[in-house]
N, C-alpha and C positions, 0 to 999 in steps of 0.2 A: 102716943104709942110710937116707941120706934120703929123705925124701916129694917127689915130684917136683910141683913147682907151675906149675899154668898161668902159660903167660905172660902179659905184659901189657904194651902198649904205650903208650909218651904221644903225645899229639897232634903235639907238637914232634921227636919221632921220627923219625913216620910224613911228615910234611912235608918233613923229610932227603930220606927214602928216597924219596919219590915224585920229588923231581929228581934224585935217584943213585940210583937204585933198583938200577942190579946188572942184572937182569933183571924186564920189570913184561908180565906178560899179563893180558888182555882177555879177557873172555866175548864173545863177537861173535853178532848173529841172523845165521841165515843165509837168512834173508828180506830183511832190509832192507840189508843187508851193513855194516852200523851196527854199533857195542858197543850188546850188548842196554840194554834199560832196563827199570828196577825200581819201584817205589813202594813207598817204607817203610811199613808198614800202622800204626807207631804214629807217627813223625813227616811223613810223607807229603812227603820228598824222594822228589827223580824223582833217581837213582843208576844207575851204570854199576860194572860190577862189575869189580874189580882184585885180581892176586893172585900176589905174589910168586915162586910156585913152579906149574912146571906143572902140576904131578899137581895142585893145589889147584884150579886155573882147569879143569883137565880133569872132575875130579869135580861141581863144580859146573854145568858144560857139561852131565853126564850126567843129573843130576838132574833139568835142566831139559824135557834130552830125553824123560825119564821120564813129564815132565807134556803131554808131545804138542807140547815147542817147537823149532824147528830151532834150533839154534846150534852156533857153533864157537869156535874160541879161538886167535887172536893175540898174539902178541908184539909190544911196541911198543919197538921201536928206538929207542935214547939220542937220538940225531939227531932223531925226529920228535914226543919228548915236551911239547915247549911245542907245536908244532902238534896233537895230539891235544889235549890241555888244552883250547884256547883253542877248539876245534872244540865244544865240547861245550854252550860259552854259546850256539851258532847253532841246537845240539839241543835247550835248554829244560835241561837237566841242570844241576842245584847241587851236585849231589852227589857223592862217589866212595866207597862200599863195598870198604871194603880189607880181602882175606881172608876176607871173609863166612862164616862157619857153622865157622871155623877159632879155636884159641884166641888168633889176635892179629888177631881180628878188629878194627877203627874204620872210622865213619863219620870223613869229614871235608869240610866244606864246601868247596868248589870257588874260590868268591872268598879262601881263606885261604889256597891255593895259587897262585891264580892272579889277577893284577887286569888291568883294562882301563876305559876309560874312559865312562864312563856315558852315554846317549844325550845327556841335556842338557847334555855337556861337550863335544860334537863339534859345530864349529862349522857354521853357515847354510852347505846347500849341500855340503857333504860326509855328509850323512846317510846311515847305513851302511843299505843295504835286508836287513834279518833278520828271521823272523816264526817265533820260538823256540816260542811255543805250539802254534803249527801245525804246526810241524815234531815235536815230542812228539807232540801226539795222535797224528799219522801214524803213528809208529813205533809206539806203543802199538796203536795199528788195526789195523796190518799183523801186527804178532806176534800179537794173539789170532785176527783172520780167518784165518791159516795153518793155525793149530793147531786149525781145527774139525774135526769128524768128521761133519758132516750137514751137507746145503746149506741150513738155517735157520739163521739168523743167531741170535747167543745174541744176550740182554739187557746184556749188555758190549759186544759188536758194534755193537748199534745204537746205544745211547748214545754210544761214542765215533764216530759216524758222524756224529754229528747236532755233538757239541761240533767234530770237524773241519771240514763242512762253515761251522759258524758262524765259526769263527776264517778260511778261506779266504776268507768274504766280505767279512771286515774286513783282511785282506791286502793290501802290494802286493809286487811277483812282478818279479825281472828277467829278462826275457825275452831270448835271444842270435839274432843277426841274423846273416844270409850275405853275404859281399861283393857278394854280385848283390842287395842287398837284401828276400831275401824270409827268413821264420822257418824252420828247420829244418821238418820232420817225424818219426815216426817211425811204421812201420807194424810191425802188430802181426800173430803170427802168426794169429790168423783173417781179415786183411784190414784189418781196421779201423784208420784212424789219429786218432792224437791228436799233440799241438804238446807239444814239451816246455815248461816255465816251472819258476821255482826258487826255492826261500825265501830260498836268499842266495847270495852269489858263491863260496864255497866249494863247492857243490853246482854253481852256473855250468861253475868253473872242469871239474871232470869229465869235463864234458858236450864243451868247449869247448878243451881243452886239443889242442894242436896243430893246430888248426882256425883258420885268421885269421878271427875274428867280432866285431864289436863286441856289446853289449848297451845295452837300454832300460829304465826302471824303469814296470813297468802296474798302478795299482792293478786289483783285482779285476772289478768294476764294469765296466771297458773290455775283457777280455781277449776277449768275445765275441766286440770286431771286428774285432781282429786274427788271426782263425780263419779258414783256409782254408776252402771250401766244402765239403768233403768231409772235416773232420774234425769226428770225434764230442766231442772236448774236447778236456783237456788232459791230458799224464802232471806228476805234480809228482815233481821231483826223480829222473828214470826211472833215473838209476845209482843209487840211496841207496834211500826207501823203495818210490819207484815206484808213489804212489798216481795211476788214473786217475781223472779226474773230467770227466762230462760235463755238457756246458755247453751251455744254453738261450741260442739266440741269442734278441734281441729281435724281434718281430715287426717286419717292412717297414711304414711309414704308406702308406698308398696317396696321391698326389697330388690336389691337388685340382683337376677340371677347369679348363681357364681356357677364357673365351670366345674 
């Protein structure tokens, strides 16, 4: 009888299969309603996990649930596989984890699957509004804040709290308008409202879809002023990760007398 050998896959294989793949499921948070995201601990790609076979994406689902994380697991339909792909550069993700902890496990780099045009190739004036760092952190923020067990924020918590809020002040944000010109809201179940705004038009669209709205491009800096008075901040991306963040208006100058 022979020895049964692991298998093994080649890059160029696995690059097949991801545009035919047959059948390709997703690990998905069920926090941020996003395909989870990973960080390679020895090459430190930011990875979304794929995998051929249910039971495989199922298990791995389990595991994670194990470690205190929501997730779930979709299938990504033939039809919407170059739109997932090309969603994932707006996520910060290079990466795809194919099969992970299985024996046909591969990484494979994202841009070798998928290409698109690089900022400085799009010309003056069509510049696409995407803020992929920030949209990562969030997701990474949101999956570990979910899965605490104490209302004290762990030491991963705060750090990536601190690295999100610094990438949102270096941000700019398209924000969607109402035909009667004024911004959406959205009000939260204990009362409080916040203004949606979006790392990119894909996250827009969501938001926006069936709704006649145009949008605005606000760097970070001005979102202040276009805050209603009675909102606490903003939600970023309230269908995806749905981080709230509230927002210090600037103080009023007071006028100066005039004689």
């Amino acid at each position: 009888m022979e020895e049964k050998k692991n298998a093994t896959v080649t890059k160029q294989e696995t690059l097949q299969a991801l545009r035919k793949p047959g059948e390709l499921y997703a690990v998905m948070s069920g926090v941020t309603r996003m395909p989870f995201v990973v960080c390679d601990e020895e090459t430190f790609d930011d990875e979304v996990l794929l995998y051929y076979r249910v039971e495989d994406a199922q298990e791995k689902a389990k595991q994670l649930a194990e470690q205190n994380y929501r997730t779930a697991v979709a299938k990504i339909e033939e039809q919407h596989l170059l739109a997932f792909y090309t969603d994932l550069f707006t996520m910060g993700v290079n990466c795809l984890a194919v099969n992970a902890g299985t024996d046909m496990a591969i990484q494979i780099q994202l841009t070798d699957l998928v290409t698109r045009k690089k900022p400085e190739e799009i010309p003056e004036g069509k510049k696409i509004i995407e803020n992929p760092a920030l949209h990562l952190t969030a997701l990474y923020f949101m999956q570990e804040l979910r899965r605490m067990t104490s209302p004290e924020p762990t030491e991963e918590v705060k750090e990536l709290q601190e690295e999100l809020l610094a990438h949102y002040n270096k941000g700019t944000f398209i924000v969607a308008v109402q035909e009667d010109g004024k911004i959406p809201i959205l009000k939260q179940k204990d009362g409080s409202i916040y203004q949606p705004v979006f790392t990119d038009l894909i996250e827009c669209q969501k938001f926006c879809s069936g709704k006649n709205m145009k949008v605005m491009a606000i760097p970070a800096a001005k979102i202040a002023e276009i805050l209603v008075p009675e909102a606490k901040g903003v939600a970023l991306n309230p269908f995806g990760v749905n981080v709230q963040l509230q927002i210090r208006r600037p103080e009023k100058k007071e006028s100066a007398p005039t004689a």
